[in-house]
Structures are given as structure tokens and as C-alpha cells.
C-alpha positions in Angstrom: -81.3 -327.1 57.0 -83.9 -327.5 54.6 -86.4 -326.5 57.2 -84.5 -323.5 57.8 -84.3 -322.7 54.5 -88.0 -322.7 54.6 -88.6 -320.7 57.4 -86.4 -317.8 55.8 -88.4 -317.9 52.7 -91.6 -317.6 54.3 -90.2 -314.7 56.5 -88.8 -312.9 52.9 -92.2 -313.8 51.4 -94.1 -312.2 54.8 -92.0 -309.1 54.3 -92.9 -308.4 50.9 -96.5 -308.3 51.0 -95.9 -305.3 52.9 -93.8 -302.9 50.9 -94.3 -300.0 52.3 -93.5 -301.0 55.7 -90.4 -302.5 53.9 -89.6 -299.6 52.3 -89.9 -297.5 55.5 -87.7 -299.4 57.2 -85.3 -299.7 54.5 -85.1 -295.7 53.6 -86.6 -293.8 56.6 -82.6 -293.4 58.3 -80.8 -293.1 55.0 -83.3 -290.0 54.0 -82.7 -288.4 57.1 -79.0 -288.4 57.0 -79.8 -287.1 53.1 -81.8 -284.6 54.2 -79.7 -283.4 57.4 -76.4 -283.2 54.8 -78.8 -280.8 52.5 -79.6 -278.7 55.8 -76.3 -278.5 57.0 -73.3 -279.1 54.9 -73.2 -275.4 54.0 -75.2 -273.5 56.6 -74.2 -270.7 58.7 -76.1 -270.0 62.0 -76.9 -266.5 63.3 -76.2 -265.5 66.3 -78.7 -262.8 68.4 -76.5 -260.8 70.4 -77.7 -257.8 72.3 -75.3 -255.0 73.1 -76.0 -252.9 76.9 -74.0 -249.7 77.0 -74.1 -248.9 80.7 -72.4 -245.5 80.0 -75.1 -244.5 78.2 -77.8 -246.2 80.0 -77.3 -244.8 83.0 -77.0 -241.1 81.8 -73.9 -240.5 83.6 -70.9 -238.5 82.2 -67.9 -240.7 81.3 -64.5 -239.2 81.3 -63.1 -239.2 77.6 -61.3 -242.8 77.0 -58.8 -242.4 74.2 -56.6 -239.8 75.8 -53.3 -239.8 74.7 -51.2 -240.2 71.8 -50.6 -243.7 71.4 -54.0 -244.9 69.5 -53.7 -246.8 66.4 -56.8 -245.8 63.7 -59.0 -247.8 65.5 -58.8 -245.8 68.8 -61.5 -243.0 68.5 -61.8 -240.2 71.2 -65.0 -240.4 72.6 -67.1 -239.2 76.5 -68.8 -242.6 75.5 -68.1 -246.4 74.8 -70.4 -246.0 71.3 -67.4 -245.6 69.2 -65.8 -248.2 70.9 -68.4 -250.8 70.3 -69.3 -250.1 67.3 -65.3 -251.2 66.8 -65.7 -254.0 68.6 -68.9 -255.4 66.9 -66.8 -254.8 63.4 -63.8 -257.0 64.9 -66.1 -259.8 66.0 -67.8 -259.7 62.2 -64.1 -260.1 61.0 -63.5 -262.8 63.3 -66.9 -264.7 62.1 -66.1 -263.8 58.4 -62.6 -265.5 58.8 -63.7 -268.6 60.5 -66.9 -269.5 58.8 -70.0 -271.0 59.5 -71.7 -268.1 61.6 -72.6 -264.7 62.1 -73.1 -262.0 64.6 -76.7 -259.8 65.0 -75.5 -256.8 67.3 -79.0 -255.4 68.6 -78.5 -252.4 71.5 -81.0 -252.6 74.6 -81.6 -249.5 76.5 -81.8 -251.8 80.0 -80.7 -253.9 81.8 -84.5 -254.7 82.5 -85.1 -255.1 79.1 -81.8 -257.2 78.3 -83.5 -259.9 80.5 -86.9 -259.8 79.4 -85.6 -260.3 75.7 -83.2 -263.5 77.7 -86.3 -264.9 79.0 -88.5 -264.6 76.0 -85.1 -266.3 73.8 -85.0 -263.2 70.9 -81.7 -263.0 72.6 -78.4 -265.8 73.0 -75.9 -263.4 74.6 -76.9 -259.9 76.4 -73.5 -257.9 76.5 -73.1 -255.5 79.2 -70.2 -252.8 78.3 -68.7 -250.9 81.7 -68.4 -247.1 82.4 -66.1 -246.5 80.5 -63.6 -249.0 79.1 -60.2 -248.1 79.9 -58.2 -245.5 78.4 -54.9 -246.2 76.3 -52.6 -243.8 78.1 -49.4 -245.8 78.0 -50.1 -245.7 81.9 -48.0 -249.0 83.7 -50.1 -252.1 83.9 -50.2 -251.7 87.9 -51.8 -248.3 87.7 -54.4 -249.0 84.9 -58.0 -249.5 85.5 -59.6 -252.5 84.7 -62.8 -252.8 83.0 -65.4 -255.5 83.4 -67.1 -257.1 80.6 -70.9 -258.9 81.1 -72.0 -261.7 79.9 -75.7 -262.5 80.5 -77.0 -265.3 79.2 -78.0 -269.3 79.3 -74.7 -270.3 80.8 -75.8 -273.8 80.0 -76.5 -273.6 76.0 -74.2 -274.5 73.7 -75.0 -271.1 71.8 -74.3 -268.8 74.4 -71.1 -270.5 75.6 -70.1 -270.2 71.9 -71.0 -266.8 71.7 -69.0 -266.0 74.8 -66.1 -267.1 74.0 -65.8 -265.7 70.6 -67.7 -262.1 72.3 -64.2 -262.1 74.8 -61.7 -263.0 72.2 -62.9 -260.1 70.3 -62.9 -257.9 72.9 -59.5 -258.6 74.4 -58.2 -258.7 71.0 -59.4 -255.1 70.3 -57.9 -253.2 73.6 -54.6 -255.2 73.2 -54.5 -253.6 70.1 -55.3 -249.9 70.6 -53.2 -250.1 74.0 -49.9 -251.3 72.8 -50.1 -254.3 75.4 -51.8 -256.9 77.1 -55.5 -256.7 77.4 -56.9 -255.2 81.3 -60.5 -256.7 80.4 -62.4 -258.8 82.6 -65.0 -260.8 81.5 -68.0 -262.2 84.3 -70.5 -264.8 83.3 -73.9 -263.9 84.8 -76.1 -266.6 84.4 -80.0 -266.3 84.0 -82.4 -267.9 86.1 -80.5 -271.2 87.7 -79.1 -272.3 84.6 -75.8 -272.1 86.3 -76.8 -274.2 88.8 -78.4 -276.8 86.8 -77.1 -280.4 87.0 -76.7 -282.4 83.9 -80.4 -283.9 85.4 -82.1 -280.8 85.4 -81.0 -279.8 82.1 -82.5 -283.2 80.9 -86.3 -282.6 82.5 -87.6 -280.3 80.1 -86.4 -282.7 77.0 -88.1 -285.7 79.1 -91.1 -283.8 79.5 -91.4 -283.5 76.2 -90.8 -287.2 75.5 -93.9 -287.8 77.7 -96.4 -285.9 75.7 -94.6 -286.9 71.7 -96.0 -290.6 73.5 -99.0 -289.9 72.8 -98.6 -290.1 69.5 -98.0 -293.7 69.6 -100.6 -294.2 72.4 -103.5 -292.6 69.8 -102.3 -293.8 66.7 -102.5 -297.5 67.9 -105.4 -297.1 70.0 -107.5 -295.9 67.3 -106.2 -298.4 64.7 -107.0 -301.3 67.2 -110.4 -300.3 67.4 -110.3 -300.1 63.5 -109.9 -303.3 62.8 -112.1 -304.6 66.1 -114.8 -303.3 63.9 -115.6 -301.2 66.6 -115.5 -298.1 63.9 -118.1 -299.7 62.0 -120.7 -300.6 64.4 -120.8 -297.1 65.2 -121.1 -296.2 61.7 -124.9 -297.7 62.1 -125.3 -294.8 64.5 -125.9 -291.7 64.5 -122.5 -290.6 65.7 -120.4 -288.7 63.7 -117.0 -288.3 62.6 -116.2 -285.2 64.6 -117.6 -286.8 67.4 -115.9 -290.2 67.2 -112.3 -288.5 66.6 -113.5 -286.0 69.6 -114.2 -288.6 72.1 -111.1 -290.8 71.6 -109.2 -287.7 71.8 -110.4 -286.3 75.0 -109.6 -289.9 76.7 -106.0 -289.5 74.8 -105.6 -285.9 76.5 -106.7 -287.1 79.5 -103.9 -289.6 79.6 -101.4 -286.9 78.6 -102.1 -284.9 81.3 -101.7 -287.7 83.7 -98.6 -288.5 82.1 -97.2 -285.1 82.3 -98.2 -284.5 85.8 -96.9 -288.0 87.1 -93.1 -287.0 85.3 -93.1 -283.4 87.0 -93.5 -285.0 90.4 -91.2 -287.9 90.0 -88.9 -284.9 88.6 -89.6 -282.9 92.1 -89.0 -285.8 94.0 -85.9 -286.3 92.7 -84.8 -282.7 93.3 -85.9 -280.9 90.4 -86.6 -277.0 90.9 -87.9 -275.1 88.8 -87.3 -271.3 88.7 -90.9 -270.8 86.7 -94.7 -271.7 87.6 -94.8 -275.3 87.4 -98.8 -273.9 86.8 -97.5 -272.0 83.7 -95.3 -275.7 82.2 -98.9 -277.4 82.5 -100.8 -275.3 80.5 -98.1 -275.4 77.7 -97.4 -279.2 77.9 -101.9 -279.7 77.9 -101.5 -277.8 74.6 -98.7 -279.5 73.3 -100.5 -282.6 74.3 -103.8 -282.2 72.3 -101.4 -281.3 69.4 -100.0 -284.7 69.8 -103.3 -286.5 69.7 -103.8 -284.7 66.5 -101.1 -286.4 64.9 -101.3 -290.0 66.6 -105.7 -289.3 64.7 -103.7 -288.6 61.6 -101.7 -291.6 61.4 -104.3 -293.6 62.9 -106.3 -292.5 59.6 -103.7 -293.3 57.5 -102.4 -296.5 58.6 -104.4 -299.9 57.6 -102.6 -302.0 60.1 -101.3 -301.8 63.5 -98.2 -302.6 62.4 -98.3 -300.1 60.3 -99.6 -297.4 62.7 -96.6 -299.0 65.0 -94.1 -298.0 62.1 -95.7 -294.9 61.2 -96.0 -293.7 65.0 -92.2 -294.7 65.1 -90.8 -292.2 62.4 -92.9 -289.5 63.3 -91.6 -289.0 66.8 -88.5 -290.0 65.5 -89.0 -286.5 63.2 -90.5 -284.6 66.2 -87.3 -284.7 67.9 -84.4 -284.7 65.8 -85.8 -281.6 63.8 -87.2 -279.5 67.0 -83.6 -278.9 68.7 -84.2 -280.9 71.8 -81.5 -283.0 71.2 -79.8 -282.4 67.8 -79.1 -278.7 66.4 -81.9 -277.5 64.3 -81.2 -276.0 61.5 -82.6 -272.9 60.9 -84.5 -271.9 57.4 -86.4 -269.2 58.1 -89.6 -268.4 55.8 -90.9 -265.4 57.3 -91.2 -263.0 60.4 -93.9 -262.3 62.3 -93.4 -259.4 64.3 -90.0 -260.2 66.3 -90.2 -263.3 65.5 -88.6 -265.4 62.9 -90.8 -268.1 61.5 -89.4 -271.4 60.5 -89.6 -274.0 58.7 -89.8 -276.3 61.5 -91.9 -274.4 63.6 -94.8 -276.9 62.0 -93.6 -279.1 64.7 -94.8 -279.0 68.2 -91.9 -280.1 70.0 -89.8 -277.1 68.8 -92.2 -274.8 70.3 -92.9 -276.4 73.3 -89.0 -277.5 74.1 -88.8 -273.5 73.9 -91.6 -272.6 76.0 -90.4 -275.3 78.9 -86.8 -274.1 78.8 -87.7 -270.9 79.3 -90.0 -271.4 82.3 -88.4 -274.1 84.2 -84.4 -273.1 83.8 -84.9 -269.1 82.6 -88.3 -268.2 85.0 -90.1 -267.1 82.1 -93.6 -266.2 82.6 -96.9 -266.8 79.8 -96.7 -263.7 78.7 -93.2 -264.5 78.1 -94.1 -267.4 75.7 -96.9 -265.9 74.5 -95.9 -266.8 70.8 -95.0 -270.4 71.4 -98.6 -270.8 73.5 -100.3 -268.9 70.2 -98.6 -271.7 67.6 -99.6 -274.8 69.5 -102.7 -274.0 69.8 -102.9 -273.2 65.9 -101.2 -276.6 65.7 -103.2 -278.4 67.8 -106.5 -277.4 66.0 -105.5 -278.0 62.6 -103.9 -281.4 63.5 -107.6 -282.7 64.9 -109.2 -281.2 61.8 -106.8 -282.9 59.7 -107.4 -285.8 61.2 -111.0 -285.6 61.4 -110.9 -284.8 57.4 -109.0 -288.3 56.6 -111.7 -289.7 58.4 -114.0 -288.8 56.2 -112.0 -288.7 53.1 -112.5 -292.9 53.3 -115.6 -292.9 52.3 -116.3 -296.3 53.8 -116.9 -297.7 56.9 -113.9 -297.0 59.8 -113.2 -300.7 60.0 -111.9 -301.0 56.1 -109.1 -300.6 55.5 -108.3 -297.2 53.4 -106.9 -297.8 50.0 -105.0 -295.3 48.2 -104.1 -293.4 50.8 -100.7 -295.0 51.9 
């Protein structure tokens, strides 16, 4: 017992030479539920929804739709649906205003071309397609009414466009049983984009474990480098005339290389398994290389941080545990946006590589988007990427000393 005793003591003792490591360990999971209660105990999300008038989009001449006599004030006599969806889009902000916790962006698209470019490129969740025209209120008998049908085009295997849906049809059904009198004659089809209607719970994993295989690297670098670190490999070199940039640049280019092999070795144990993908596989590379070098850029950063490889171990661990819960691969993100640039809303998340190329791989492999189509998330990891090596690079040199001491002062 007393031996025991002992062994727990020097254990306690082992643990608290290393406070920060304790501390980690202790605190890193309580912050993060802290910090997810700041984000979203009293958020409301925002929904993109974009509203197709195929009445006017097609030019044609639709016969008036509020003939008759027995409109309430919200039935307005119109040769177009405008009037009508402009009601519509008010009763769906009533219905987010009485429930809580989000909100409706109604943006009209002139095509239905253009409705699924802005699908594939994500500005939108729900693309709404309105018929020519919605049905009249005339008092006629149910058998001899005409029935409209209502589109839906979206993701069909998000969460935020099944949400939108069903709130989008509630609306609408809502709204013509109100201006007829009597029971809705509304039909509502789900079109779904790309295959995501055909995707089984597998395929809708793949892009998520893709991007598992390249946040590794993080782990692979940091420990790698740190290894070599206290090898005293780092200061042997020092007596050379090799440079910082060149040491960090070498290690990282084998640490890419891997990547890529990585990346290449999950897509084809992903096709061989059945996985299709409705975009260039070609087009998923070159995002995932990106993403891959942004990776190595963090796993140099931590590397330069930590003194140990415990440390590095510990510090690798928390940082991909970040990557994914605030990226929206898994958990919702939340979404605090700072600024736009152009269409597209900049957050304050979008620092992290994994929400942009989680995106970009969505889009290509379930949606069929193409480059061009993710030309903003390419653009920001690449941005990432670079600063991430130079960051690195900089903590390098910020020691001072040689790359096998261990860096005081900055952990």
C-alpha cells in the first residue's frame, strides 16, 4: 500500500512539473463548451433563400389570379405571381419572428440557370421555384381547381435546406388556405442538386473524412519536427549554412508530399468502396493539396512552439480538435460575420482551413461544382497556407538560439 502510495505521488509530482500541459488538459473542454454557450445561447441563423418566378422568367402572359370576390386583404389582383410572393415572403418572416432563432434572406434570380449556379457555388440554401400562375381563389369546387406546383431546389441532404423547406411549404400552404377560404391545392417537389438525393449516409461522410486525412498532418509535422528538435538534428544544421526558410521549406515539402499520398490513397479506397463523385475528382485534389500545405503550416507552428513532444502531442491534439468543431463539418458553425467581400460574407472562422475546404469538397463531390465555382474558397487557402509557413518560419527565428533548445517564453 505504501508502495502504492508512492507510485501516486511520484505520478502527481511528474504531472506538475509540467503545468501547462496540466492546465491544457484540465481547461481545454471546459473553455470550449464556455465558448460555444457565448456563440450560441442567443444566436439566430440566416437563412439564403432565393426566389424563381417562372411567370416572369419566362415572359409569358399569365391569366390574372385573384379573380373573384372572395379575397381577404391579402389577396391582390395581379397577371403575375410578384404580388403574391412578395405576401408570401412576409408570412414566412412572421412565422420566423414568432418562432425564434432564425431568419429568412429572400433574393430573386432571373433563371433557373442561374438558381443553380448560385446552389453550386453555396450563396444559396433553398432556390424556390414559383409556377405559372398560382391558383386563383374563385370559390371553384376542390375537384375542378387547378393545382399549382411549388419547387424546391436545393441540398436535399443538409440540415439547412430540409429546414428551410419545411418552414418555405408551411408558409406557402398557410397563405393560399387563407386567401381561398379552404384547404390549400399546393404541391410541393423536392429537386435535389447534383446526387445529393442519392447519397448514402457513406457518401455523405467522404468529404468530412477527406478532410480528416489532410487536418493529420498537423500531428504528422508538428511531432516530426519537434523529434528532430530535441535529436539535435536542428542544431547541427545550425553550423551550416542552411537557413531558416530553407529548413522549415524542406521538412514541409516531405510533409506535403505525404499529404498528397494520404489524400490520394482515401479517394481510392472511397472509389472502391462505391463512392461517385458528381465533380472532377481532378478539381477535389487541387483543393485538398492546398488545404494540405495549409496544414503543414500549422503542424511548423506548433512544432515552433512546443518544447517537448509531449507537448507538440498535446498541442497538435487541441488544434485539430478546433479545426473541426468550429469549421461545420461536424458541429453547426456558428456564424459571426466581420465583413463581405463581394458576395461573400467573411467570417470569423473562415481563418480556419477546414471550413473552406469542407465547402469546396461538398460542393464538388455531392453538388458537381466546378473551380471556378470555388474560386473564393481556392483564393483563402492559399492566403492561409502562405501565411501559416511564414508564421512558422518567423517563430523559428524569433528563438534566437539554436533549433535544438528548447524555446523559453514562448509557451
Amino acid at each position: 500500500m505504501n508502495r502504492f502510495g508512492a507510485i501516486i505521488g511520484m505520478a502527481v509530482k511528474q504531472k506538475l512539473r509540467d503545468r501547462v500541459a496540466l492546465l491544457l488538459s484540465l481547461f481545454t473542454a471546459p473553455l470550449f463548451v464556455l465558448f460555444y454557450w457565448v456563440l450560441f445561447h442567443d444566436s439566430s441563423k440566416n437563412y439564403q433563400v432565393y426566389v424563381l418566378d417562372d411567370c416572369a422568367a419566362n415572359g409569358s402572359h399569365c391569366a390574372p389570379d385573384t379573380e373573384g370576390t372572395n379575397a381577404d386583404s391579402n389577396s391582390v389582383k395581379s397577371s403575375s405571381n410578384s404580388a403574391h410572393i412578395q405576401n408570401i415572403q412576409a408570412s414566412l418572416r412572421q412565422i420566423s419572428s414568432k418562432q425564434g432563432g432564425f431568419t429568412f434572406e429572400f433574393t430573386p434570380v432571373q433563371s433557373r440557370r442561374a438558381a443553380l449556379a448560385d446552389l453550386r457555388r453555396g450563396a444559396a440554401d433553398v432556390v424556390v421555384v414559383f409556377p405559372m400562375p398560382l391558383p386563383a381563389p374563385e370559390g371553384r369546387q376542390p375537384g375542378n381547381r387547378t393545382a399549382a406546383t411549388v419547387e424546391l431546389l436545393g441540398d436535399v441532404s443538409s440540415s439547412q435546406y430540409q429546414f428551410c423547406a419545411a418552414i418555405i411549404e408551411k408558409g406557402i400552404s398557410e397563405y393560399t388556405a387563407r386567401i381561398h377560404h379552404m384547404p390549400p391545392h399546393v404541391f410541393f417537389h423536392r429537386v435535389a442538386l447534383g446526387v445529393s438525393a442519392k447519397k448514402t449516409p457513406f457518401e455523405a461522410y467522404v468529404p468530412g473524412l477527406l478532410v480528416f486525412a489532410v487536418i493529420m498532418l498537423i500531428f504528422s509535422s508538428a511531432m516530426s519536427v519537434v523529434k528532430e528538435i530535441e535529436a539535435g538534428t536542428f542544431a547541427r544544421m545550425h553550423m551550416t549554412p542552411v537557413g531558416t526558410f530553407e529548413m522549415v521549406g524542406g521538412l514541409s515539402v516531405v510533409q506535403l508530399a505525404v499529404g498528397i499520398i494520404s489524400v490520394v490513397l482515401t479517394f481510392w479506397v472511397a472509389s472502391l468502396l462505391h463512392f461517385q463523385s458528381e465533380g472532377a475528382i481532378v478539381s477535389a485534389m487541387i483543393i485538398a493539396t492546398i488545404a494540405c500545405a495549409a496544414s503543414v503550416g500549422i503542424g511548423m507552428v506548433v512544432a515552433a512552439v512546443a518544447k517537448t513532444q509531449s507537448r507538440a502531442f498535446l498541442l497538435s491534439s487541441i488544434v485539430m480538435f478546433l479545426l473541426v468543431l468550429f469549421s461545420g463539418i461536424i458541429f453547426p458553425r456558428p456564424e459571426l460575420t466581420m465583413f463581405h467581400v463581394g458576395d461573400h460574407a467573411v467570417d470569423l472562422f473562415d481563418v480556419l482551413p477546414t471550413t473552406h475546404l469542407g465547402s469546396a469538397l461538398n460542393k464538388i463531390l455531392a453538388l458537381g461544382a466546378t473551380l471556378s465555382d470555388v474560386l473564393f474558397e481556392t483564393a483563402v487557402l492559399s492566403v492561409i497556407a502562405f501565411f501559416n509557413f511564414i508564421f512558422g518560419c518567423l517563430l523559428f527565428v524569433r528563438s534566437g538560439k539554436p533549433a535544438s533548445t528548447p524555446w523559453e517564453g514562448i509557451l
